[in-house]
C-alpha positions in Angstrom: 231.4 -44.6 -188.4 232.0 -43.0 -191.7 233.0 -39.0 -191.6 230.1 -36.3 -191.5 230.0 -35.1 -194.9 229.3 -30.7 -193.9 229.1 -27.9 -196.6 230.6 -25.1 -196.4 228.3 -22.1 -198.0 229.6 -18.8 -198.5 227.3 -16.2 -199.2 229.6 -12.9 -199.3 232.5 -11.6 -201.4 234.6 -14.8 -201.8 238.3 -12.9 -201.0 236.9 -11.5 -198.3 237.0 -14.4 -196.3 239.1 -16.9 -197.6 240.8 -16.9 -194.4 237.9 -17.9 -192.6 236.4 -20.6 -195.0 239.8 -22.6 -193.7 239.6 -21.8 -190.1 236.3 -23.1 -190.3 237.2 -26.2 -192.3 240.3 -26.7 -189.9 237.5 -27.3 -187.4 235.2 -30.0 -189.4 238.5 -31.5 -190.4 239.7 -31.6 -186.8 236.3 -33.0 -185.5 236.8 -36.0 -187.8 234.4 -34.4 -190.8 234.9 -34.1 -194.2 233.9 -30.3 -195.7 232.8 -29.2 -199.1 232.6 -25.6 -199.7 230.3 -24.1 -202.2 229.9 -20.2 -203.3 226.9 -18.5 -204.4 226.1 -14.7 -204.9 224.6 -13.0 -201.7 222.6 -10.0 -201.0 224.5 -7.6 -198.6 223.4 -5.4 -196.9 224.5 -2.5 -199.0 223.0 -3.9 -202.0 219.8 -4.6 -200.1 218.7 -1.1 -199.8 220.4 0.0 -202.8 217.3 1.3 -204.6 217.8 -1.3 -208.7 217.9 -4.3 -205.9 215.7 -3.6 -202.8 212.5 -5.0 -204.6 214.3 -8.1 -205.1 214.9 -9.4 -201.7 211.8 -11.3 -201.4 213.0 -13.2 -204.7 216.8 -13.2 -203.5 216.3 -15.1 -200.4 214.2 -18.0 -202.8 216.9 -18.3 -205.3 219.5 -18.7 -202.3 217.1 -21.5 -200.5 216.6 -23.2 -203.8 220.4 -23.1 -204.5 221.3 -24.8 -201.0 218.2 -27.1 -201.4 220.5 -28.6 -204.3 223.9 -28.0 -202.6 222.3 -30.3 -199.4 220.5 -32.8 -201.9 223.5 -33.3 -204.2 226.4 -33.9 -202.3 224.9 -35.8 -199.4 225.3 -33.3 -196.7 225.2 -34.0 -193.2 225.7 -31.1 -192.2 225.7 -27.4 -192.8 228.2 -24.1 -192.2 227.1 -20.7 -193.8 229.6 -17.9 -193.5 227.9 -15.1 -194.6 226.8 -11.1 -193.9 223.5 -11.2 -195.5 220.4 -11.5 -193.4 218.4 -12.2 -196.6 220.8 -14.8 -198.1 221.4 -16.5 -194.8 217.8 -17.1 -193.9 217.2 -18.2 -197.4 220.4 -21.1 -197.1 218.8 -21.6 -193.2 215.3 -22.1 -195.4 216.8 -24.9 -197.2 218.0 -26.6 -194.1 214.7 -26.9 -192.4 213.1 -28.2 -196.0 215.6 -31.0 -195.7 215.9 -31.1 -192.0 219.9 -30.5 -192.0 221.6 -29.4 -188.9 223.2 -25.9 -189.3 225.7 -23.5 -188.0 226.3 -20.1 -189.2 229.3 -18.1 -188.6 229.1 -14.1 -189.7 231.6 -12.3 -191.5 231.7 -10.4 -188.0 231.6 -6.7 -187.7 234.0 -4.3 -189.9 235.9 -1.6 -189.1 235.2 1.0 -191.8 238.3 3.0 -193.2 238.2 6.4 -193.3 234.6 7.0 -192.1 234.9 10.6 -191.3 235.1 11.1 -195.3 231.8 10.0 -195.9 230.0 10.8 -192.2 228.2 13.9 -192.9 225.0 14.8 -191.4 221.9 13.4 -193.8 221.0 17.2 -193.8 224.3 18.3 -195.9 223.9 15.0 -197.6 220.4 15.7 -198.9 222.1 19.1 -199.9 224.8 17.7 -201.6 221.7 15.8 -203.4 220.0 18.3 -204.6 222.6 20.4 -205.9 223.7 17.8 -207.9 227.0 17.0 -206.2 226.1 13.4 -205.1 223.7 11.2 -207.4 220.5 9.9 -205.8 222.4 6.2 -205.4 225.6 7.7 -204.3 223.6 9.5 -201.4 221.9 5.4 -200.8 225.5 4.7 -200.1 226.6 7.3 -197.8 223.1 6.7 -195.9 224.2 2.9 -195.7 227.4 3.4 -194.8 226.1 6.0 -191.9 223.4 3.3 -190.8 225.3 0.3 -191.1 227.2 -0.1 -188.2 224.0 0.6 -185.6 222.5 -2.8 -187.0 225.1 -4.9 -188.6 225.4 -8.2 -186.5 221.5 -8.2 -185.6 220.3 -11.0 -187.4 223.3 -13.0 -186.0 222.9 -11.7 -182.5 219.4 -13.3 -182.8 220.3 -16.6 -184.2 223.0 -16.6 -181.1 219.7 -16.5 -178.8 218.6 -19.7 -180.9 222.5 -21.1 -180.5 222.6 -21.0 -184.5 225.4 -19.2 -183.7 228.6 -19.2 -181.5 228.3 -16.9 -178.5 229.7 -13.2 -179.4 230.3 -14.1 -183.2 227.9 -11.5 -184.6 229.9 -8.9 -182.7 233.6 -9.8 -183.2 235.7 -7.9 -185.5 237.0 -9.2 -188.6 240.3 -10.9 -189.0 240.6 -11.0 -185.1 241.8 -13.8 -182.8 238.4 -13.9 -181.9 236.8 -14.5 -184.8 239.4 -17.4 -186.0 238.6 -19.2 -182.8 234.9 -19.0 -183.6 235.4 -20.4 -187.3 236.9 -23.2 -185.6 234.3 -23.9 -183.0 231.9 -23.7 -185.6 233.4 -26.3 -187.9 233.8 -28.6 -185.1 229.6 -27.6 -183.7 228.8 -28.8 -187.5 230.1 -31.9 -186.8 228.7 -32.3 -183.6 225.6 -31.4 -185.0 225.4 -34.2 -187.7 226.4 -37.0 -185.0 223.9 -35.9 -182.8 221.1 -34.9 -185.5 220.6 -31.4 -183.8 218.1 -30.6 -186.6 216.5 -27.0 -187.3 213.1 -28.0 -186.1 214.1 -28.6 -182.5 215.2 -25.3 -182.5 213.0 -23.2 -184.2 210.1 -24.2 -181.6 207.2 -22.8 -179.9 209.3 -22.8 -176.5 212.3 -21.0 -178.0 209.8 -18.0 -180.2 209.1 -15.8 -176.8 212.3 -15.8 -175.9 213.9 -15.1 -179.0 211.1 -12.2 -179.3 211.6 -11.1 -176.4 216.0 -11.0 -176.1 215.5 -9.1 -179.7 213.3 -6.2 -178.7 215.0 -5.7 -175.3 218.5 -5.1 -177.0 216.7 -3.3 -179.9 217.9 -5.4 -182.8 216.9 -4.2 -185.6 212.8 -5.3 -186.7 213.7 -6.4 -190.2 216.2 -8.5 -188.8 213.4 -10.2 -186.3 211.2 -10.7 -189.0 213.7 -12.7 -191.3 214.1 -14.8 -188.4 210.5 -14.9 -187.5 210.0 -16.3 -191.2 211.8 -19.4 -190.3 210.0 -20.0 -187.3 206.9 -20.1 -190.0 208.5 -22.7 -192.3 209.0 -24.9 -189.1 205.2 -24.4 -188.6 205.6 -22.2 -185.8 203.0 -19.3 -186.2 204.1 -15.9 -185.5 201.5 -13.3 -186.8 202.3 -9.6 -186.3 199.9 -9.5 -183.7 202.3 -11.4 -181.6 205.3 -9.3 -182.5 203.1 -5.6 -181.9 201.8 -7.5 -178.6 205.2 -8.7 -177.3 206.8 -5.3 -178.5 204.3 -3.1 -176.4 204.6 -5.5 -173.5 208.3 -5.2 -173.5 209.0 -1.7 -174.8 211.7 -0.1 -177.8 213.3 2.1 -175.5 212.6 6.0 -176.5 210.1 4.4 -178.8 206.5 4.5 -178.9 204.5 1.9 -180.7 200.4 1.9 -181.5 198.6 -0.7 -183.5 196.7 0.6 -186.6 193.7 -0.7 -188.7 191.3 1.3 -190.8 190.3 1.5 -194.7 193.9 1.4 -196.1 194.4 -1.7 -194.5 192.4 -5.4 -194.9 194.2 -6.5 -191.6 196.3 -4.2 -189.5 199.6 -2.4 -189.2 201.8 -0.5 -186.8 203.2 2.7 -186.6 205.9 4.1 -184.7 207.5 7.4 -183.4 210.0 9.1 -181.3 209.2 11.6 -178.6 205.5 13.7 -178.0 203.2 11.6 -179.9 202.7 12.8 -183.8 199.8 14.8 -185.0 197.3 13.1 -187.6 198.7 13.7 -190.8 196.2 13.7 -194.0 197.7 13.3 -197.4 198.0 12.3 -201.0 199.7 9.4 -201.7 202.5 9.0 -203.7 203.1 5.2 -204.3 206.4 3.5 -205.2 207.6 0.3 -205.8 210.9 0.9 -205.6 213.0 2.8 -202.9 215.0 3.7 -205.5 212.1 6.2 -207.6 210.8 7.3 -203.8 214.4 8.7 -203.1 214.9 9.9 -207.0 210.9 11.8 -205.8 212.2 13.3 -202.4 215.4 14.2 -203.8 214.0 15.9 -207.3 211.3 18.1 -205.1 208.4 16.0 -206.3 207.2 15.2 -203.3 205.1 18.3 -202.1 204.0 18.9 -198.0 200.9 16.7 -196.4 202.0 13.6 -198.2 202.3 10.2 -197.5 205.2 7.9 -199.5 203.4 4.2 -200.0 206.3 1.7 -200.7 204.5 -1.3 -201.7 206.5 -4.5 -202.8 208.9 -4.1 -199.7 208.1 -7.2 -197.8 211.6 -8.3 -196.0 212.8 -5.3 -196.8 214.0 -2.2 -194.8 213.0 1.2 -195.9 215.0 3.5 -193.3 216.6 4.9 -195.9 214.2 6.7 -197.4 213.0 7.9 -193.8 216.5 9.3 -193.2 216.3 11.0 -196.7 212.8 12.7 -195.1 214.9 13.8 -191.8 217.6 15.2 -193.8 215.6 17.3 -195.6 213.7 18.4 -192.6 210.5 17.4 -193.4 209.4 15.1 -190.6 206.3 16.9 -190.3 204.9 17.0 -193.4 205.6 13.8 -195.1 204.9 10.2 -193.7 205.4 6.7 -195.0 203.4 3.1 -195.5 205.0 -0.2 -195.9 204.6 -4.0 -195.6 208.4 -3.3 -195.1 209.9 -2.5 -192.1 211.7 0.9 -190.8 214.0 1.2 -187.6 212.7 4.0 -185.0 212.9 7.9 -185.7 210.9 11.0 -186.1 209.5 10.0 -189.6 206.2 8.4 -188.7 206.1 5.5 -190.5 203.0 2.6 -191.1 205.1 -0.1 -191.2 204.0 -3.9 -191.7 200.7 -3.6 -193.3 198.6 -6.3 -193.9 197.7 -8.4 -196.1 201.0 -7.4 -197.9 201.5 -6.1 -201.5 201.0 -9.9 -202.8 197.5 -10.1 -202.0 195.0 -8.0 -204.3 193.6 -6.1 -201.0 193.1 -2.8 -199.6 197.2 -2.0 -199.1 198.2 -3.5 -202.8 195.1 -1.4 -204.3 196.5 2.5 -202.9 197.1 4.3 -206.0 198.6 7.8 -206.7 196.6 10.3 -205.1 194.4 8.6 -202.9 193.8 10.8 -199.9 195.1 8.5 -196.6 194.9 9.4 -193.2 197.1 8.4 -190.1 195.9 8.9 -187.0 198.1 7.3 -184.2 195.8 8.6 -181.4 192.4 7.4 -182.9 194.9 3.9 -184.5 193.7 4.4 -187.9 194.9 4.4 -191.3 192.5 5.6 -193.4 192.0 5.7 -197.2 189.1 7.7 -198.9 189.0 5.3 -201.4 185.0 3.9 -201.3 184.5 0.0 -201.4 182.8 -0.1 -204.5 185.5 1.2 -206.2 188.4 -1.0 -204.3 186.1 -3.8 -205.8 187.2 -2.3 -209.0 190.7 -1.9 -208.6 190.7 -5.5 -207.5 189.3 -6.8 -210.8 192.0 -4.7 -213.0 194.7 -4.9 -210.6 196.9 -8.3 -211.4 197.9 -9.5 -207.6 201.6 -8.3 -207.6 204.3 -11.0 -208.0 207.8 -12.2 -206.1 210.2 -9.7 -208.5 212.6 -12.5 -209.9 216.4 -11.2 -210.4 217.4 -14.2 -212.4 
């Protein structure tokens, strides 16, 4: 029998982990497989919520899918390895292995232990300070938010492809440049292998059986949402449905800890959404909103003082995309009460209350897409409304000017 041809992908800073590109192909090579590795740019995680790049995500993950599509077609591959940090570039690479039903095994970068973190750890309210005196710059502050939020979530997405067995047991979690993490590189060369001989393809995996369970393992551990949903996207190109009723159904069944959850529909919204909050349950709040396409104007707004009380921040063009940022901006400042945010993003748990998931999404030209700049909304998590003053006839003629917005495209 000929060798398994498996590729290699990398999708993270190339120097970073040189050392673990060979550990992994130590483990092809000692499984009797022949690797190729390949490199392509990838979407970290600090980039992601960086405000010039957020709006690309949707894009980002295409380009990467596209790009393994003609890794996997060119060379023949058997077989895939991704050793990556990015949740968006991953699934995108994990994309093209279900379009061309080729086994895969992804190994993380693993969790890093950041230097000198009591530098940049200040509390977001001194932060937002800093901000508005000018000391820090609006994407300066993105960073320092980043860096503070990173290490809650990093690993999620992996942690959840572990449930699937995408992943090696405890990979997600183990530090970088460990003992630990050089045995898994090698397990996972030699899984790829295995994979390949035994045709272990995606589709067997990503099934109707294994989407409850996966669901459920995620919310119990409270991995982080956006994290869920990229996965939840591949169980859709398998043709495994998982609409956000499911998800809000599963995640008030189960229960975020500390976190309540209620499902919203109303005139802002064509289908539904969900908001969620921390603590007594919120008061209605009643608005204008202030829409943004970009988390990178809503944070130059908060920051700047544009933003005035009883208003609601509408980031539109967010889908895969987690806007937590801008909520921990809002805390920072204080202003929990008084300002509120929609999204057909997502946005991890805390005492912004935050619309999150809307549907239809800012690709279709419906009620979400059509919210302009002060529009009067409503969010009412008792009554589980979202509600927009905005009349039908004249949503009928927003639809006819508004062009239905389109995947932003970074190359």
């Amino acid at each position: 029998m000929d060798a398994p041809a498996v590729a290699v992908i990398v999708a993270g800073d190339i120097e970073e982990c040189k050392k673990l590109v060979s550990d992994v192909i130590t483990g092809v090579k000692n499984a009797n497989g022949v690797a190729f590795t390949h490199f392509m740019p990838a979407m970290g995680y600090a980039a992601k919520i960086n405000p010039q790049s957020a709006k690309f995500a949707q894009s980002w993950r295409q380009t990467s899918k596209s790009t393994a599509t003609a890794i996997i077609k060119t060379n023949m591959v058997e077989s895939v390895v991704i050793v990556g940090e990015c949740d968006v570039t991953v699934s995108g690479i994990i994309l093209a292995c279900i379009e061309t039903n080729t086994p895969v095994a992804v190994l993380p970068f693993g969790k890093c232990n950041i230097a000198n973190i009591a530098e940049i750890k200040k509390p977001i309210t001194q932060l937002s300070g800093a901000i508005a005196g000018g000391k820090v710059t609006t994407t300066g502050g993105d960073e320092i938010i980043s860096r503070e939020y990173m290490p809650k979530r990093q690993g999620d997405m992996f942690s959840i492809l572990e449930t699937l067995g995408i992943c090696q047991v405890g990979a997600g979690s183990n530090k970088r440049g460990g003992g630990k993490q050089i045995e898994a590189a090698i397990q996972t060369g030699a899984v790829a292998v295995k994979n390949a001989i035994q045709s272990v393809m995606p589709k067997k995996i990503f099934t109707k059986q294994s989407l409850q369970s996966v669901v459920d393992n995620a919310l119990a551990n409270n991995y982080a949402i956006c994290d869920l949903v990229h996965v939840l996207r591949l169980f859709n190109a398998c043709g495994v449905e998982t609409p956000i009723e499911m998800l809000f159904e599963r995640m008030a069944k189960i229960g975020v800890p500390n976190v309540t959850l209620s499902k919203l529909s109303g005139t802002a919204l064509g289908g539904l959404a969900y908001v969620q909050w921390l603590g007594d349950k919120p008061e209605p709040i009643s608005g204008r909103a202030w829409v943004y396409q970009t988390l990178e104007d809503a944070d130059r707004a908060l920051c700047n003082g544009s933003i005035p009380a009883q208003s609601i921040i509408v980031l539109q063009n967010m889908v895969g995309v987690d806007v937590s940022a801008i909520a921990n901006v809002i805390l920072g400042m204080g202003r929990e009460r008084e300002i509120a945010i929609a999204t057909d993003g997502t946005c991890e748990p805390s005492n912004v209350l935050c619309v999150q998931l809307c549907t239809p999404d800012t690709y279709a030209n419906e009620e979400f897409s059509n919210i302009q700049n002060g529009d009067e909304l409503e969010i009412d998590a008792t009554r589980g409304r979202f509600n927009s003053d905005v009349n039908a006839k004249e949503l009928k003629t927003r639809a006819k000017r508004n062009v239905p917005k389109r995947e932003e495209r970074y190359f």
